[in-house]
Each structure stands twice: as structure tokens, then as C-alpha cells.
C-alpha positions as CSV (number, residue, x, y, z in Angstrom):
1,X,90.3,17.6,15.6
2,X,88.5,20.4,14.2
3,X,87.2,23.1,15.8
4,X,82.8,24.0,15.3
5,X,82.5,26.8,13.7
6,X,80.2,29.3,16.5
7,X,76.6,30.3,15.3
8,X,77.0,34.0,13.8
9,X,74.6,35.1,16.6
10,X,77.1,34.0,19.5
11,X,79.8,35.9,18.3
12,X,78.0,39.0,17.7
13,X,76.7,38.7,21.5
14,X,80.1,38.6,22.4
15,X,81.2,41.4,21.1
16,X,78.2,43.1,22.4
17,X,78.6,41.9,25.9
18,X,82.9,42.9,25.4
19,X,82.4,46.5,24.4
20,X,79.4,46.7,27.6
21,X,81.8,45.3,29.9
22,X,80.0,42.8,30.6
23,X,81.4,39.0,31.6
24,X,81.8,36.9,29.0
25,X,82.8,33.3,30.6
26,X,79.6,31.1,31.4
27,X,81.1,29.0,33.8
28,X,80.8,31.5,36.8
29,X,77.1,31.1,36.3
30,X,76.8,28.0,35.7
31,X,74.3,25.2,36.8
32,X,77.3,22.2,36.3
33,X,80.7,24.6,36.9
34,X,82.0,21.8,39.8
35,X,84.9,19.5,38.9
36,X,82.8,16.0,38.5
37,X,79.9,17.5,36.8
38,X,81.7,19.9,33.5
39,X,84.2,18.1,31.2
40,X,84.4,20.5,29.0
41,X,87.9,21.2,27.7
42,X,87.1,25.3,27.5
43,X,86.2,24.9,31.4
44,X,86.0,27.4,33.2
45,X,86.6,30.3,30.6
46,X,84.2,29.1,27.9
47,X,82.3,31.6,26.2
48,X,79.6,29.1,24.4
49,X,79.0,25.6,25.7
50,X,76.2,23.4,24.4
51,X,75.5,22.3,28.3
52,X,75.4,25.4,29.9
53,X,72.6,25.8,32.5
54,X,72.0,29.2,34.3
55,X,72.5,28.5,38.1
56,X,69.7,29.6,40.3
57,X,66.2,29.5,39.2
């Protein structure tokens, strides 16, 4: 299986939020980060997801 290749912008915002200190993984806040909603294979350290949902508002 090959791996997708992540949008130049992503990676640069992850280096970004890395040098900040800020937390990288989106599954701590995360609309669908429960065990029957995410089947995601990166869950729960992902750094990009095509699902992800800010939890909250």
C-alpha cells in the first residue's frame, strides 16, 4: 500500500507547531477520537487526517 504523499502546507505547519511546542497529534481534539467512531490506522497520534473535526464548537 502506498503511502499519500502530505500537502507541502501540512508539513510546513508541523514543523511550525514542533519548533513552538505546540501539540501536534489531532486526535486529543478531536470531534470522532472514541473507539467506534475513528478507524483510522494513525489513531490516536495522527498528525493529518482527512476526517478530523475540532471538538467543541
Amino acid at each position: 500500500m502506498k503511502s499519500a504523499k502530505l500537502p507541502w502546507r501540512h508539513r510546513f505547519s508541523l514543523r511550525i507547531k514542533k519548533a513552538l511546542g505546540k501539540n501536534i497529534f489531532l486526535c486529543d481534539s478531536c470531534k470522532w477520537n472514541w473507539r467506534g467512531a475513528c478507524h483510522d490506522p494513525a489513531r490516536p497520534n495522527a498528525t493529518w487526517c482527512p476526517d478530523y473535526e475540532k471538538r467543541g464548537r
